[in-house]
C-alpha positions as CSV (number, residue, x, y, z in Angstrom):
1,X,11.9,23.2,-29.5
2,X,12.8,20.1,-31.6
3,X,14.9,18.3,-28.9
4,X,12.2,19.1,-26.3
5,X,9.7,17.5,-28.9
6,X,12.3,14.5,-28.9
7,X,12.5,14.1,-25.4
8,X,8.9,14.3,-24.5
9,X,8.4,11.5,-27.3
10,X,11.7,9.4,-26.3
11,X,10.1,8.7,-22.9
12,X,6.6,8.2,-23.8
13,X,7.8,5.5,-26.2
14,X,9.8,4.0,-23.3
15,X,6.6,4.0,-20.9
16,X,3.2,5.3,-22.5
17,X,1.0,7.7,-20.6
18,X,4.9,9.2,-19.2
19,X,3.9,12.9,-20.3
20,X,0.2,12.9,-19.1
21,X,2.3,11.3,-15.7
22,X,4.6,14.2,-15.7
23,X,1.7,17.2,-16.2
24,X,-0.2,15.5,-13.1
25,X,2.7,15.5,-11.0
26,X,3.7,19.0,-12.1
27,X,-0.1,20.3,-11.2
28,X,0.0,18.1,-8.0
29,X,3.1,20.1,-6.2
30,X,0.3,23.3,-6.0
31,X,-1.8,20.8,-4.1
32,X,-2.6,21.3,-0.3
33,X,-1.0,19.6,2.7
34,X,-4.3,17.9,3.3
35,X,-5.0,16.6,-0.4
36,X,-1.1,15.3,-0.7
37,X,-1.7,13.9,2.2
38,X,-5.2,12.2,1.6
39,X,-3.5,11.1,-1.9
40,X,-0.8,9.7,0.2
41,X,-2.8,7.3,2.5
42,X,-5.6,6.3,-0.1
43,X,-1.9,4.9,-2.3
44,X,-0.7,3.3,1.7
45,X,-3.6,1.6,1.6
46,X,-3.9,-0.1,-1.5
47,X,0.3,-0.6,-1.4
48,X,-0.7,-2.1,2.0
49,X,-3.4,-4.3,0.5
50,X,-1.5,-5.5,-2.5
51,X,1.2,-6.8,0.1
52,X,-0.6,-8.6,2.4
53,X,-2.2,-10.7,-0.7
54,X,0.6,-11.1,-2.5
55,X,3.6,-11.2,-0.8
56,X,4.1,-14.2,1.9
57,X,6.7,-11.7,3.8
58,X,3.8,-8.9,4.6
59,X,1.5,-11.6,5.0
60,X,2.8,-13.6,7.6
61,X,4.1,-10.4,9.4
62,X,0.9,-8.4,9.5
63,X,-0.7,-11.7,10.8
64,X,1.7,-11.8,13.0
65,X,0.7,-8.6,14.9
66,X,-3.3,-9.7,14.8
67,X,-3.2,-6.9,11.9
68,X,-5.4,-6.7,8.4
69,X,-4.6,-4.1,5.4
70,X,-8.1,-2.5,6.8
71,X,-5.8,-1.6,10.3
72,X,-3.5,0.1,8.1
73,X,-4.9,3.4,6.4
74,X,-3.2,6.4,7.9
75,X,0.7,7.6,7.9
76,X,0.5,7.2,12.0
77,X,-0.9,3.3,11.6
78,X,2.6,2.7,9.8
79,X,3.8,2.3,13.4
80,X,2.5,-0.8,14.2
81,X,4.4,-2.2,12.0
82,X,8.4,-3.6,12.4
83,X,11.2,-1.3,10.7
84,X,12.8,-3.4,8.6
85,X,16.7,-3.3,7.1
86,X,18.9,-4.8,4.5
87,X,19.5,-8.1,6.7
88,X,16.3,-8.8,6.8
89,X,15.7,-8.7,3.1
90,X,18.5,-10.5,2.4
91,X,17.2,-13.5,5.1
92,X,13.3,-13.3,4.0
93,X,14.5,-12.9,0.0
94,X,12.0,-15.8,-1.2
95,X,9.1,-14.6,1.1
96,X,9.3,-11.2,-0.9
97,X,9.0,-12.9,-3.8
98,X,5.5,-11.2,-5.3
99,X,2.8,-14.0,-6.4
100,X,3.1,-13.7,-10.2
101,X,5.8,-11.8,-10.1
102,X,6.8,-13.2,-14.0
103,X,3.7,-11.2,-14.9
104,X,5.2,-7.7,-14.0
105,X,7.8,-5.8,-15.8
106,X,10.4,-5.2,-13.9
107,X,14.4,-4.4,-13.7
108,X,16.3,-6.4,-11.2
109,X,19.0,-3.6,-9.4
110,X,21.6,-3.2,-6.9
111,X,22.3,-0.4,-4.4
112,X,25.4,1.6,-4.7
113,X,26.9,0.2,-1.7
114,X,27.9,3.3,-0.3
115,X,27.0,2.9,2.9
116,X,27.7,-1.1,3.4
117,X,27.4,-4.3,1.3
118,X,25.4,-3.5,-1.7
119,X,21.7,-4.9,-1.8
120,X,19.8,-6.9,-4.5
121,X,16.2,-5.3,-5.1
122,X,13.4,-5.2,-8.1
123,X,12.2,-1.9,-9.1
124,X,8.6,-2.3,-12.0
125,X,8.7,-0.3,-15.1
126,X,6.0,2.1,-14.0
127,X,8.0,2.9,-10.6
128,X,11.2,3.8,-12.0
129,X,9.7,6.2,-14.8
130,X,7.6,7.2,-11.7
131,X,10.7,8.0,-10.4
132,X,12.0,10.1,-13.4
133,X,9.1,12.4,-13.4
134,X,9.2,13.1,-10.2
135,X,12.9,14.0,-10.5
136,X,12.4,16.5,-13.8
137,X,9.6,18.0,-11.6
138,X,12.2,18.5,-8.6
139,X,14.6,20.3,-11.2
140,X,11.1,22.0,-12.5
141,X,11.3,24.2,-9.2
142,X,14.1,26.0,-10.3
143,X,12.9,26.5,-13.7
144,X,13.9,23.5,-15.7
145,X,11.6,22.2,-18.7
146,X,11.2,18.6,-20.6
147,X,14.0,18.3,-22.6
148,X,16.3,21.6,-21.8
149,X,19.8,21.2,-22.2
150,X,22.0,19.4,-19.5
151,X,25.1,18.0,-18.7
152,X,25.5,14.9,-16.3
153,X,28.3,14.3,-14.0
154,X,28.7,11.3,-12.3
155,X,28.6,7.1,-12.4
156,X,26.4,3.9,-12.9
157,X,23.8,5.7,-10.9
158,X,22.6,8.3,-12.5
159,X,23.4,6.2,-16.2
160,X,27.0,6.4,-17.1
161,X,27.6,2.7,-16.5
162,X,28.8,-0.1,-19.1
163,X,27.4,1.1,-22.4
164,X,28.0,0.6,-25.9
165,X,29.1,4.3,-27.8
166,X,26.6,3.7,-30.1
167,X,24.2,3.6,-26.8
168,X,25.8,6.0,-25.4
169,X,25.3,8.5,-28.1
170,X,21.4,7.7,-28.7
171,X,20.8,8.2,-24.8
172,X,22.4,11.3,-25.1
173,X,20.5,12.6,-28.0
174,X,17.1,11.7,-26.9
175,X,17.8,13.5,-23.9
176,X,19.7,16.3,-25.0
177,X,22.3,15.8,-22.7
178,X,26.1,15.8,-22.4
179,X,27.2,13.1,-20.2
180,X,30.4,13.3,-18.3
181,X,32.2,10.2,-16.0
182,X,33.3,10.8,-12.6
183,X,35.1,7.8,-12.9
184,X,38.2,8.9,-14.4
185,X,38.5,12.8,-13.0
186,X,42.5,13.7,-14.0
187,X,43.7,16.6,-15.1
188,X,43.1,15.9,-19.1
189,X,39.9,14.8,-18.3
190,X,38.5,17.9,-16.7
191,X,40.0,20.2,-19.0
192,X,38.0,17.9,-21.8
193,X,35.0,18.4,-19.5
194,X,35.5,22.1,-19.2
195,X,35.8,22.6,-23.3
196,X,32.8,20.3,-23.8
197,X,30.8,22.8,-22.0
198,X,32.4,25.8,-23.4
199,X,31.2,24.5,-26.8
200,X,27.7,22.7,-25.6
201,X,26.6,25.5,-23.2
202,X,23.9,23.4,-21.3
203,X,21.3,24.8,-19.5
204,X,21.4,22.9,-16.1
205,X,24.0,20.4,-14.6
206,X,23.8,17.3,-12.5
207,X,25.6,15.1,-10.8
208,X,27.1,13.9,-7.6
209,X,28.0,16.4,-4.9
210,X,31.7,15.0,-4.5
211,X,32.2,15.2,-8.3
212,X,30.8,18.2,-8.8
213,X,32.8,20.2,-5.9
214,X,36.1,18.6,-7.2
215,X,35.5,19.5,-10.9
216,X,34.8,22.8,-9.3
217,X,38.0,23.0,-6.9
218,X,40.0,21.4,-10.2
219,X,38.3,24.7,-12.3
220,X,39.2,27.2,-9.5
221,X,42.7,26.2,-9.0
222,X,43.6,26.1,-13.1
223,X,41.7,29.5,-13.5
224,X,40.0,28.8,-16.3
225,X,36.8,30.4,-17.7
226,X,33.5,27.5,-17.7
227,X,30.1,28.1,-19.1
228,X,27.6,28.6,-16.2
229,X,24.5,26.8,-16.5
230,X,21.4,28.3,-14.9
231,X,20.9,26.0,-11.9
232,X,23.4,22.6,-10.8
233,X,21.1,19.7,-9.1
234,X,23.2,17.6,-7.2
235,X,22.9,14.2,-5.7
236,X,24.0,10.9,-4.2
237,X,25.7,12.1,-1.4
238,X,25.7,14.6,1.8
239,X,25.8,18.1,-0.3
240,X,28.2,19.9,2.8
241,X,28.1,23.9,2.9
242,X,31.7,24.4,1.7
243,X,31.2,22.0,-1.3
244,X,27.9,23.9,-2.2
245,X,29.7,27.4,-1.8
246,X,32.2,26.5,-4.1
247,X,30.4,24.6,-6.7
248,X,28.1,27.9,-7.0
249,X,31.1,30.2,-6.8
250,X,32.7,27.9,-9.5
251,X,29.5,27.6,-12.0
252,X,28.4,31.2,-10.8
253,X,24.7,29.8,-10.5
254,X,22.5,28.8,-7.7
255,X,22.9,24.8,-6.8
256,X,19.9,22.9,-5.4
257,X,20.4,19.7,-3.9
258,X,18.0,16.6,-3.7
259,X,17.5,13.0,-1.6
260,X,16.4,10.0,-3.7
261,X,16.6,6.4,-3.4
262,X,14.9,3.6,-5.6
263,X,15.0,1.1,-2.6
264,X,12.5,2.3,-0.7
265,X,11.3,5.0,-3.3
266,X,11.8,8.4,-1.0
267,X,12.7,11.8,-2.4
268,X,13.1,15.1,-2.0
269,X,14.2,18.5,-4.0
270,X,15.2,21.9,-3.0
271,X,13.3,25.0,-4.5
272,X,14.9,28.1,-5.2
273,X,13.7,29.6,-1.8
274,X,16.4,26.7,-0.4
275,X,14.3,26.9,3.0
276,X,14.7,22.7,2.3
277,X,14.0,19.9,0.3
278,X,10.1,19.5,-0.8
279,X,9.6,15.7,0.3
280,X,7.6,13.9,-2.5
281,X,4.7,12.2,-1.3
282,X,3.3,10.8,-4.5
283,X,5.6,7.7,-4.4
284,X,6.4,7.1,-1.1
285,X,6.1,7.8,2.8
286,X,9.1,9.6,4.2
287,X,8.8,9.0,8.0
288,X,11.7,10.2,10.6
289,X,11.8,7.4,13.6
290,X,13.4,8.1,16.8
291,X,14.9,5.2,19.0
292,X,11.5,4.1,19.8
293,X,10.1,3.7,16.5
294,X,7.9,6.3,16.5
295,X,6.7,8.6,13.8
296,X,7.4,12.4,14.7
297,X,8.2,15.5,12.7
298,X,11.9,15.9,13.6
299,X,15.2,14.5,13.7
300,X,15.9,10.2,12.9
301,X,16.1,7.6,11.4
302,X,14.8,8.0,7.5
303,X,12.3,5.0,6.9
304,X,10.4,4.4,3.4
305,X,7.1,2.7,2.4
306,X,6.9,2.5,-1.6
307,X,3.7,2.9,-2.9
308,X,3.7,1.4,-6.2
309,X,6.6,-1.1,-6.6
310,X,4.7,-4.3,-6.7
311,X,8.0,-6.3,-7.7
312,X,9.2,-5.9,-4.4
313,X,7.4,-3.6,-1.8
314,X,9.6,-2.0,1.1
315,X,7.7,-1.4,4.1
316,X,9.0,0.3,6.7
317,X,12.6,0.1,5.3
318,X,15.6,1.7,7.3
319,X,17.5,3.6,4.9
320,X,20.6,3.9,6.7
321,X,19.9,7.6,6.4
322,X,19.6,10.1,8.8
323,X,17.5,13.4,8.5
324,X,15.3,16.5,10.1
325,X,11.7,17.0,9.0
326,X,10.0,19.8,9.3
327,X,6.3,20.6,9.1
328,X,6.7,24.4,8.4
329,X,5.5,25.6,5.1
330,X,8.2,26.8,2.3
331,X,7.4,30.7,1.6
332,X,6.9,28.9,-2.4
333,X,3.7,27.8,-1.6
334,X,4.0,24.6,-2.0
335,X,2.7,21.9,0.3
336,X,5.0,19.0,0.7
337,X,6.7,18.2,4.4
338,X,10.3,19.7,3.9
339,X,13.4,18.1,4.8
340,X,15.4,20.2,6.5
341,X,18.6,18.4,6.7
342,X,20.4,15.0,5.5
343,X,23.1,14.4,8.2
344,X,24.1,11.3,6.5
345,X,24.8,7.9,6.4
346,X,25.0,5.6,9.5
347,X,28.4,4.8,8.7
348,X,29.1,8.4,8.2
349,X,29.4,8.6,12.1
350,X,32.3,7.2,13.8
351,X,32.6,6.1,17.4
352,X,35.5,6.8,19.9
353,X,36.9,4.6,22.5
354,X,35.3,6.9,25.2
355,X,31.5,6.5,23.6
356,X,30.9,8.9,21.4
357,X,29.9,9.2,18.0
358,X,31.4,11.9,15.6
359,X,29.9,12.8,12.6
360,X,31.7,12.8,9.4
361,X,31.3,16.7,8.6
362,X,33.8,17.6,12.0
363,X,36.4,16.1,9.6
364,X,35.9,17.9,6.6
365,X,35.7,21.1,9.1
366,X,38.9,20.2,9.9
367,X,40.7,19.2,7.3
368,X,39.0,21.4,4.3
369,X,40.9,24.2,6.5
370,X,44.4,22.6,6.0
371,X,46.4,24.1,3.5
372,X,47.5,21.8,0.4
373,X,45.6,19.2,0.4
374,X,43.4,18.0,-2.9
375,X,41.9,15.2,-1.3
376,X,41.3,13.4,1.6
377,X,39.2,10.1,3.5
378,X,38.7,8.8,7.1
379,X,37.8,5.3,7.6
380,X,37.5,3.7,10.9
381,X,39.1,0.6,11.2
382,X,38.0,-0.3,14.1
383,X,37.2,1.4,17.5
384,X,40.5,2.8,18.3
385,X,42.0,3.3,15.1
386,X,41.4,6.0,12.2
387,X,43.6,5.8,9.0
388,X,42.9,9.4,6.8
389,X,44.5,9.7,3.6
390,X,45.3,12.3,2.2
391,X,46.0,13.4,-1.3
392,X,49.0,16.1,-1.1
393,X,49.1,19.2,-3.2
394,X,52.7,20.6,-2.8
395,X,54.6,20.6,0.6
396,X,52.6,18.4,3.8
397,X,54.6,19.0,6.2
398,X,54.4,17.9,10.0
399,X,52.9,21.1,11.3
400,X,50.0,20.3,9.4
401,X,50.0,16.9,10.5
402,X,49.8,17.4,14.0
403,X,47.3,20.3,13.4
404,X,44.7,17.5,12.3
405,X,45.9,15.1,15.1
406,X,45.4,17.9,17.4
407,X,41.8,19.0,16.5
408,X,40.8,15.2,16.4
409,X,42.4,14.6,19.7
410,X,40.3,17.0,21.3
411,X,37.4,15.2,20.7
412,X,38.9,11.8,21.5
413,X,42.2,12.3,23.2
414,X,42.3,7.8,23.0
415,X,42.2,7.5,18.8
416,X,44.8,6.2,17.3
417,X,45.1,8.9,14.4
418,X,46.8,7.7,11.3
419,X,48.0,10.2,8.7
420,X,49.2,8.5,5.3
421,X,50.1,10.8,2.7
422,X,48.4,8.8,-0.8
423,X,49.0,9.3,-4.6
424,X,44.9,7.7,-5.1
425,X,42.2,7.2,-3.2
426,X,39.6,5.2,-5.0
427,X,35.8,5.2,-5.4
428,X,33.3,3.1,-5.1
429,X,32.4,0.6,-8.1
430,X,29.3,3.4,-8.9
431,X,32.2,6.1,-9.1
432,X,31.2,8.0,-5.8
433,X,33.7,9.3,-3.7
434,X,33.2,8.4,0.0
435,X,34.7,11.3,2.7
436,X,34.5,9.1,5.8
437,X,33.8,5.1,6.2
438,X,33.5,3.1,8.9
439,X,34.8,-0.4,8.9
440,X,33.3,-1.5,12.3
441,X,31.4,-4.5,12.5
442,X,28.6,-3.2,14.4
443,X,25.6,-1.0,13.9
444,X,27.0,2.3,15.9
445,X,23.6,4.0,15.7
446,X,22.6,3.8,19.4
């Protein structure tokens, strides 16, 4: 009860008025379709408002159209707007530029990069603990409290960047949690890893998916015993089937998976009923955009409209994302939109020489069914060449190589397929590990 005491106060010293935040959101998930809804547009609005008088990039846009914030109220209006991308921040970045911006508190931060070059945002104070609530309420639908015990697993994104010890040690007292790197995953590592939660016995884990299912593939291999926690969130990346199955096999505990990003301010987390991810609506607008840019319940584009990052609004942004809404009500009884699935990043899907573009999971069908083999990645070099590496464990022989050639052929009997047999294959600079890349210059979303 102590730690939970400590934690609760940790983060209201960080940002006053964080508790009383946290117990409306936690009330709020119990709230109707309609009121989240109503909540929802009455924060477009004013978001809507605040850009059009304060940022010369919404202004001149909106004027642009013959628009005022008054023409923007509901979810639907959003479409009169332009989708905007990473480019076009990058070209407009003094027009988004907030008048008295040296008046807000703020963090400058960059994206992750995973999915192309990395980009240069602003997040304010009050949106990034806004953030964090809604985050330990997501974990809250699977039972987790303020303060229970956890253990981390992951990079610079979820806070296991460049600190001090000393910082380290504090961050992981006030928060009563165990934090483990994915940077560095040998075999001395893990088994570190494995005895620290032996002795710790955490409540709940989180981390990436990637990190998480090779931890757990490292654990079932060396057959040794691991605490289980009572629920692992994961995060950052596509969580596929086979990685969830044996990350709950693993931990012997359910896993529920979640969808956040600070540029642009979406999320999403998966209850225990795991009929999808409840989309948050407190922060954000989650639409899904077809190739005519309109809003429909469905399967898109993911596009995000923060609500209350002042320091640099996104409206309209193109996450590079793409998911499935759906508009049916989780059995739970809660109200959100649910997303039903996150097929992935844009450069997650590669395209053949004969037109067609092939999502990164038919690889990891394929190969995860290959014998003796730890690790793998496809990148795309460029539109008839694939290079997939592949981390050997034992004998690779070339009957399993032309197994792989053989399945990829059948979809594009014109790749190039490159097999090179690797002692490393290294992650990004946030420690994630990326299955499939795509090197092409081009957009390949038709």
């Amino acid at each position: 009860m102590l730690r939970h005491q400590l934690f609760k106060l940790t983060h209201e010293l960080a940002s006053p008025g964080f508790n009383s935040m946290y117990h409306r959101l936690s009330d709020n998930q119990w709230a109707s379709r309609s009121n989240l809804r109503n909540q929802q547009e009455k924060n477009l609005h004013n978001a809507i408002n605040y850009a059009y008088n304060n940022v010369p990039f919404y202004n001149k846009m909106l004027k642009s159209r013959g628009l005022r914030p008054e023409n923007i109220r509901t979810i639907e209006d959003l479409k009169k707007l332009p989708i905007i991308n990473k480019n076009v921040i990058r070209e407009n970045w003094k027009d988004l530029i907030p008048r008295g911006l040296s008046k807000l508190s703020y963090y400058d931060r960059t994206t992750g990069g995973s999915t192309g070059n990395p980009l240069q945002y602003r997040i304010t104070k009050f949106d990034r603990f806004l953030s964090g609530a809604l985050m330990y309420r997501g974990w809250s639908y699977s039972g987790y409290e303020l303060g229970d015990k956890m253990f981390f697993l992951g990079g610079s994104s979820i806070g296991l960047g460049k600190k001090s010890q000393l910082s380290h040690f504090a961050n992981e007292f006030a928060r009563n949690t165990k934090m483990l790197s994915s940077f560095d995953l040998d075999n001395t590592e893990m088994e570190n890893y494995v005895n620290k939660l032996n002795i710790n016995k955490p409540s709940y884990g989180y981390g990436y998916a990637s990190s998480l299912y090779f931890f757990s593939k490292w654990i079932e291999k060396t057959d040794i015993s691991v605490h289980s926690p009572k629920a692992i969130y994961t995060t950052a990346e596509t969580l596929l089937p086979h990685m969830r199955k044996t990350i709950e096999a693993v931990f012997n505990c359910e896993v529920h998976n979640a969808y956040g990003l600070n540029d642009g301010g979406v999320s999403a987390h998966e209850c225990s009923e795991h009929s999808g991810l409840h989309i948050d609506t407190e922060r954000s607008v989650m639409e899904v955009v077809d190739s005519d840019e309109q809003i429909e319940s469905g399967s898109g584009h993911i596009v995000a409209t923060s609500l209350w990052n002042n320091s640099m609004p996104f409206i309209r942004y193109d996450t590079g994302d793409i998911g499935t809404i759906s508009d049916e009500l989780c059995s739970c009884g809660r109200g959100h939109m649910l997303l039903k699935e996150i097929a992935g990043r844009q450069q997650e899907l590669l395209l053949t020489p004969e037109g067609k573009y092939i999502h990164g999971e038919f690889f990891s069908h394929i190969i995860w069914e290959i014998d003796n083999i730890i690790e793998f990645q496809v990148v795309q070099e460029d539109l008839h060449t694939i290079v997939i590496k592949i981390i050997p464990d034992g004998v690779f022989d070339r009957k399993q190589n032309d197994t792989i050639i053989d399945y990829i052929h059948r979809r594009s009997p014109t790749w190039n397929v490159k097999i090179q047999l690797v002692d490393k294959i290294d992650k990004t600079i946030g420690g994630k590990y990326r299955f499939v890349i795509n090197n092409m210059n081009t957009n390949i979303i038709p």
